[in-house]
C-alpha positions as CSV (number, residue, x, y, z in Angstrom):
1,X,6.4,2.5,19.4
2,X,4.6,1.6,16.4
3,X,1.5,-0.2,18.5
4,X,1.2,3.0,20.3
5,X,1.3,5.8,17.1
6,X,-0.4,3.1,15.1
7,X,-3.5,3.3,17.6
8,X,-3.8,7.3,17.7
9,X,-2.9,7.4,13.3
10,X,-6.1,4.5,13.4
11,X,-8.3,7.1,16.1
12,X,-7.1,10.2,14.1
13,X,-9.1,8.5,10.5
14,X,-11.9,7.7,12.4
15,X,-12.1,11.2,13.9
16,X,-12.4,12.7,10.3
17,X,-14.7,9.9,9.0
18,X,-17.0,10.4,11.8
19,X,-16.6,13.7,13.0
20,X,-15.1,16.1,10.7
21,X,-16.6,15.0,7.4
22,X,-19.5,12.5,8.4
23,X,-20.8,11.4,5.1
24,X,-18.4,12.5,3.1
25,X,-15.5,10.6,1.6
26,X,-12.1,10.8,2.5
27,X,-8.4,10.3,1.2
28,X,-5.5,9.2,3.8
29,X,-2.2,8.9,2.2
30,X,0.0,7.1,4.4
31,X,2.2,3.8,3.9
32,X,1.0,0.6,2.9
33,X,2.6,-0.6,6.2
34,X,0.4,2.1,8.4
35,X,-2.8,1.3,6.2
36,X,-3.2,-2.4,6.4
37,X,-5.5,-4.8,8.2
38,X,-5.2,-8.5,9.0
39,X,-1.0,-7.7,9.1
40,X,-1.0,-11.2,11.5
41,X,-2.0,-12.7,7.9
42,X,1.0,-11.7,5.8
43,X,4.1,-14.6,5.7
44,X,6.5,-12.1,6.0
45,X,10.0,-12.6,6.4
46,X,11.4,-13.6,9.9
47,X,12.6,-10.7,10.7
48,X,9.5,-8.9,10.2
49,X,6.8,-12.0,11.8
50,X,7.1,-11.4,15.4
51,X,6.2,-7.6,14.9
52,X,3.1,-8.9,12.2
53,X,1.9,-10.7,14.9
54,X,1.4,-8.0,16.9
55,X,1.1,-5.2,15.9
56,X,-2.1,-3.4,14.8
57,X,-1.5,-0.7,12.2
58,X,-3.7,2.3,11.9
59,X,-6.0,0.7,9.2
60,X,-6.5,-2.3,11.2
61,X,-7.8,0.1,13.9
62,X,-10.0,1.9,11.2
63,X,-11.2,-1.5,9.5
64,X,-12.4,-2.5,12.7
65,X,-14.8,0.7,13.0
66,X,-15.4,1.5,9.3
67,X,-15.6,-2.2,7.8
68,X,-16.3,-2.1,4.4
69,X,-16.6,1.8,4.5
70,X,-12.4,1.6,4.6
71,X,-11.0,1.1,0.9
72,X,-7.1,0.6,0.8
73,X,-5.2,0.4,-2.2
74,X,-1.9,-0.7,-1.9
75,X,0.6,0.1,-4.2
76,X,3.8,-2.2,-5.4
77,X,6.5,-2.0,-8.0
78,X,7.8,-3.8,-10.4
79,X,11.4,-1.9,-11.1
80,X,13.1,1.3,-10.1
81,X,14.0,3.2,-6.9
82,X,12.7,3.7,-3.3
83,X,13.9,5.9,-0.8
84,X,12.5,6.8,3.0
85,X,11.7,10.3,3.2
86,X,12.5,11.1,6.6
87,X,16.1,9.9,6.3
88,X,18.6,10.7,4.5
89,X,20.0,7.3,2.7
90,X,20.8,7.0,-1.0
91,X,18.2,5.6,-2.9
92,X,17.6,1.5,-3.0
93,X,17.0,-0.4,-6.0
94,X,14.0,-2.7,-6.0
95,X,15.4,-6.0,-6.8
96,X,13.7,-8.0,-9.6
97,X,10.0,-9.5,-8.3
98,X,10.2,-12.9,-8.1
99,X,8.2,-15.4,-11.1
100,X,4.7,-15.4,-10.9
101,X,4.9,-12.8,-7.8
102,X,2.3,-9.9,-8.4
103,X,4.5,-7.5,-9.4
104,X,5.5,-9.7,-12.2
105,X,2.3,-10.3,-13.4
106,X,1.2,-6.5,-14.1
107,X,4.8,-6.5,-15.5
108,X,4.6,-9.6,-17.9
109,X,1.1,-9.0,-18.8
110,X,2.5,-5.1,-20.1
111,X,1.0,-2.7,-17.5
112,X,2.9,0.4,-17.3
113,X,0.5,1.5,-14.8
114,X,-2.8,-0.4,-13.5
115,X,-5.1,-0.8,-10.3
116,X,-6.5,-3.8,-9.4
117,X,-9.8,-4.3,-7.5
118,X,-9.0,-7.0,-5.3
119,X,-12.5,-6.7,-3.0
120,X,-14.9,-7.6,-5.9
121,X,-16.1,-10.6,-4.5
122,X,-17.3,-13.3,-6.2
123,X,-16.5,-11.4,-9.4
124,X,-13.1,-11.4,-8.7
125,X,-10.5,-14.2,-10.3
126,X,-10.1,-17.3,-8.1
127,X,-6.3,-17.1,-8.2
128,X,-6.4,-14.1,-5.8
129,X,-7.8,-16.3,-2.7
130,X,-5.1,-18.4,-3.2
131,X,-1.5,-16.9,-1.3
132,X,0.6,-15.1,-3.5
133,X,3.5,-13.3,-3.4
134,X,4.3,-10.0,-3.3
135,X,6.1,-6.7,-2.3
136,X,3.6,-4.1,-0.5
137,X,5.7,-4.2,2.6
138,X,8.9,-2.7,2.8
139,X,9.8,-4.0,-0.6
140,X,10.1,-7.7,0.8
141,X,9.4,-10.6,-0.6
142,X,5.7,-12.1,1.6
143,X,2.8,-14.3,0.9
144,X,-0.7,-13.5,1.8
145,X,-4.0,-13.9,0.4
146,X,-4.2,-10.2,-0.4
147,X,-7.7,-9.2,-0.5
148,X,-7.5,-10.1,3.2
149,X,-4.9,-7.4,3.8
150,X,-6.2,-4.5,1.5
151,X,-8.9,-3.9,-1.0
152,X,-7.0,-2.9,-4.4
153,X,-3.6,-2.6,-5.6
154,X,-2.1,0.2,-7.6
155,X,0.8,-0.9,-9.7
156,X,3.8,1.1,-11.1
157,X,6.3,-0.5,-13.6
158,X,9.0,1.7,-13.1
159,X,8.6,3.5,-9.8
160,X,11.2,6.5,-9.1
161,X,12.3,8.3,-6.6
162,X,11.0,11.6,-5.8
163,X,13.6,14.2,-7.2
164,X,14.1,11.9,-10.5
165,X,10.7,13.7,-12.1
166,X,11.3,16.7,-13.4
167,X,9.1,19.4,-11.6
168,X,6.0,20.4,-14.5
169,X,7.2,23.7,-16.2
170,X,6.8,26.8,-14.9
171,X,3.2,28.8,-15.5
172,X,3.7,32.2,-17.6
173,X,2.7,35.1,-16.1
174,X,-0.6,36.7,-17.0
175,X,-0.5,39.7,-19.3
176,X,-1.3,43.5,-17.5
């Protein structure tokens, strides 16, 4: 079912980039899974590869139409929790990023929170046309040369689940 919602989620963002707010720009929230393009690039685990092959996820859809006007950041972990919203499952713990993945550079190099432009171009460091490895995918180990499959990354150290922050403190109430 995924080629099928994937399609209408990819028609949907083009609706509002062309025809509700034409000119304007937009924020779509969705998972990194949904937002992609070039999936078919990503060595993904076995399990995953014959779906990758095939499959064209909403911001492949929107790539296609948009080009260069669609900007996805991507966002990976280094530690913590993740947990799927629409089921209820206890939380999973990220298991440690392998050496010299992405996740463990931010992490070695002491980012507690960063975002990386991975579109820049010729300005951007050689290393990231080379495959690497790293976790925006269902928290599973893959190789890709990234900037082929999103435009930036957004990096959390310590990512946690949901109802682990406590909520900001209540407003006081204006005087009469």
């Amino acid at each position: 079912n995924f080629p099928v919602r994937d399609r209408i989620m990819g028609e949907h963002l083009l609706w509002l980039a062309r025809e509700r707010y034409p000119g304007k720009k937009i924020i779509a929230w969705m998972h990194n899974a949904h937002a992609v393009r070039n999936l078919a690039r990503v060595e993904a685990p076995a399990d995953l590869m014959p779906l990758y092959k095939v499959w064209q996820p909403a911001g492949a859809v929107a790539h296609a139409e948009l080009g260069d006007e669609y900007y996805l950041i991507a966002m990976v972990a280094h530690h913590g929790q993740h947990q799927f919203a629409v089921r209820k499952a206890p939380p999973i713990e990220l298991l440690p990023p392998a050496e010299g993945s992405l996740e463990d550079l931010f992490h070695r190099a002491g980012f507690a929170n960063a975002l990386l432009d991975v579109r820049q171009g010729g300005a951007r460091p050689s290393w990231l046309d080379e495959p690497l490895q790293a976790r925006p995918l269902q928290y599973k180990d893959m190789r890709a040369r990234w900037p082929e499959v999103f435009d930036g990354v957004l990096f959390i150290d310590a990512m946690e689940k949901r109802d682990t922050v406590p909520p900001p403190p209540a407003a006081a109430a204006p005087a009469p």
